[in-house]
C-alpha positions, 0 to 999 in steps of 0.5 A, a space after each residue: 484510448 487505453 485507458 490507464 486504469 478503468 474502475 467501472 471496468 473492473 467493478 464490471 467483472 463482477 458487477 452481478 455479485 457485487 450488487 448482491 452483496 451490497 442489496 444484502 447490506 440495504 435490505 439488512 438495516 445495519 450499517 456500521 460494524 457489523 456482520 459484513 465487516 465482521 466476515 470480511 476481518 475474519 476472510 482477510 486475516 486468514 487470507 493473509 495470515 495472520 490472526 486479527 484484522 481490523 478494519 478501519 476508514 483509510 489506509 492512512 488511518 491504518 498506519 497511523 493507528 499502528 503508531 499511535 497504538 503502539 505509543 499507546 501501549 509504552 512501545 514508542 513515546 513522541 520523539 523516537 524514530 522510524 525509518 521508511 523509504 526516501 521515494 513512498 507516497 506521502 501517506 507513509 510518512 503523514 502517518 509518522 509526523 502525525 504521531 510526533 515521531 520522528 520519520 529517518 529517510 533512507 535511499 531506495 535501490 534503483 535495482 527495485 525501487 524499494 528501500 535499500 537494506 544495505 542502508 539501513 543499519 548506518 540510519 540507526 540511533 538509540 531512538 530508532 524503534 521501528 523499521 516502516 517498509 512500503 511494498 511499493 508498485 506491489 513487489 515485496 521490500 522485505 528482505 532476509 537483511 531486514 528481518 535480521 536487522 529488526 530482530 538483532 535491534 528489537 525493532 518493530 516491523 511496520 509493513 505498508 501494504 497499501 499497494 501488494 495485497 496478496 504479494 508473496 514472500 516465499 510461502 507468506 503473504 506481505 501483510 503477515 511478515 511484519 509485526 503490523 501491516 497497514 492496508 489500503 482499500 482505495 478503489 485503485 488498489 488492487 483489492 479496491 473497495 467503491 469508496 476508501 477503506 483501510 486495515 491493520 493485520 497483525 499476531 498481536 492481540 493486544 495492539 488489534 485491541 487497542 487499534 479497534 478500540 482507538 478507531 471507535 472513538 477509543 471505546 472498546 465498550 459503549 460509552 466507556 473511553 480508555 483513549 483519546 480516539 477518533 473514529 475510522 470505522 470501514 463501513 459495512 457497504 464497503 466491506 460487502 463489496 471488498 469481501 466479493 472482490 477478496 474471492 477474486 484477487 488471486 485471479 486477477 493479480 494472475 492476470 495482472 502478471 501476464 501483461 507485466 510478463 508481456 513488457 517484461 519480455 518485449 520492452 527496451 526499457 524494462 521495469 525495475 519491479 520484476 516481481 509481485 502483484 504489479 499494482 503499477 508497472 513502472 519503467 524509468 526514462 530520462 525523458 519522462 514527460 516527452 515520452 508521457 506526452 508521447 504516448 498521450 498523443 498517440 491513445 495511451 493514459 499513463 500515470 508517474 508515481 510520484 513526480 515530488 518526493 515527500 522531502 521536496 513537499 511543501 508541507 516537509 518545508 524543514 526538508 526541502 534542502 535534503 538531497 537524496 539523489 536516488 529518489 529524486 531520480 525515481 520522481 524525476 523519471 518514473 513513468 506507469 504504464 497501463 497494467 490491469 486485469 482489464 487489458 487485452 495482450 493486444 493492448 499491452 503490445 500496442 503500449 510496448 510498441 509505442 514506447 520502443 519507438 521513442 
């Protein structure tokens, strides 16, 4: 079977230092905030370019902290809104609706799968105070349109950057283009922790301080509470092991790419995401599930990102007569074939062969 993605495969590539940093935390008797957490903030910020970095429990708290940080400082008050992509994972709009603002959905671009910049400025109100862009499957979304369209408006620009870490957009890293970025550490990512994990990059001093402070309880000295916080703290076993595999990303988005590179060149049904860390390689297919089951049946694992779009969620019930036909033709045919620093070129056409044949 080729796996679709093998995690004790890839904390196998580096097991040995791994390990030792997580013995160096045991052995060290401090386990909450501090010095591994403190040194991967500091790696990772100048990583991504920006001058703070804050860690927190999930990438889900990240964005929502970044909103409520904000509500906090008189940027956005309960009922303003925030577009976001019609087709992200759900996280990104829980993190909206969880702070009382107001989610405006807009079509993604079949052409890459990411939010549709030419849609953007008819979906703008006088409560419109934020752009929220997802660098979906790990190509970048922002677009010299976008930044435009944020600078013109006095928008802020919310990246999430659950799944690009290390993408780039031309000498910058998603993550630092924004006025926040949110980022997600969850074992599958391609900067995965052993465990969730999150974090909130930014420039601004002022919304790292309040962030930090809202994820301690809304404690920024103890036992001395200027918000109604709540606690989302990345761990400092977590951070060991994130600061290990942070001196590796590049490596292995490197190797990523050559078997996204292989499919690029040798599928009949090539992907839309041309670009980027490949944190998923997807390819749409209008017999989705019959290929799936296909390729299921004959040793490959896939996933499908995501087979119900948010506005079809139960959860979103008040959506569900919403029509956004470009989304729902990405959750109704997108398939992700096996795309790692683990495989082999041999896999790769192995998975390539299987599917030109159906």
């Amino acid at each position: 079977m080729i796996e679709y993605l093998s995690l004790r495969k890839i904390t196998a590539l580096h097991a040995d230092e791994i390990h030792e940093a997580i013995a160096h935390v045991v052995d060290g008797g401090w386990y909450v905030r501090g010095e591994a957490v403190a040194q991967f903030e500091n790696d990772y910020a100048r990583y991504i370019g920006t001058r703070h970095c804050v860690g927190v429990a999930n990438g889900l708290d990240a964005l929502t902290l970044i909103l409520r940080a904000y509500m906090e400082m008189g940027v956005m008050k309960r009922g303003d809104e925030v577009i976001v992509p019609a087709n992200t994972y759900i996280a990104t709009i829980l993190s909206i609706t969880e702070n009382g603002l107001v989610p405006v959905l807009v079509e993604p671009s079949l052409d890459t799968l990411q939010i549709d910049d030419a849609l953007i400025e008819q979906a703008l109100t006088p409560r419109t105070r934020a752009v929220m862009v997802v660098h979906l499957y790990g190509r970048c979304a922002i677009t010299p349109r976008i930044l435009d369209i944020c600078a013109r408006n006095g928008l802020k620009l919310i990246e999430d950057n659950a799944q690009a870490h290390g993408c780039r957009y031309d000498e910058r890293l998603t993550g630092s283009l924004g006025d926040a970025a949110a980022h997600s550490f969850y074992p599958g990512k391609n900067l995965g922790a052993l465990g969730d994990g999150g974090a909130v990059t930014t420039d601004d001093e002022e919304l790292a301080d309040v962030v930090r402070s809202l994820g301690n309880y809304g404690s920024s000295r103890k036992y001395v509470f200027d918000y109604l916080g709540r606690n989302s703290r990345l761990d400092e076993l977590q951070a060991a092991v994130l600061s290990v595999k942070l001196r590796h990303l590049d490596a292995d988005n490197a190797r990523r790419r050559i078997i996204a590179d292989y499919y690029n060149e040798h599928l009949r049904v090539p992907s839309p995401i041309r670009s980027g860390v490949y944190h998923v390689y997807p390819i749409l297919h209008p017999r989705r599930d019959e290929l799936q089951q296909y390729l299921f049946d004959n040793g490959v694992q896939t996933m499908i990102h995501y087979p119900i779009p948010p506005h079809k969620q139960r959860c979103y019930g008040e959506w569900n007569h919403l029509s956004f036909p470009i989304t729902e033709q990405i959750h109704r045919e997108e398939l992700s074939l096996p795309c790692n620093q683990t495989m082999t070129l041999e896999e790769a056409a192995r998975v390539a062969e299987l599917v030109n044949m159906l």
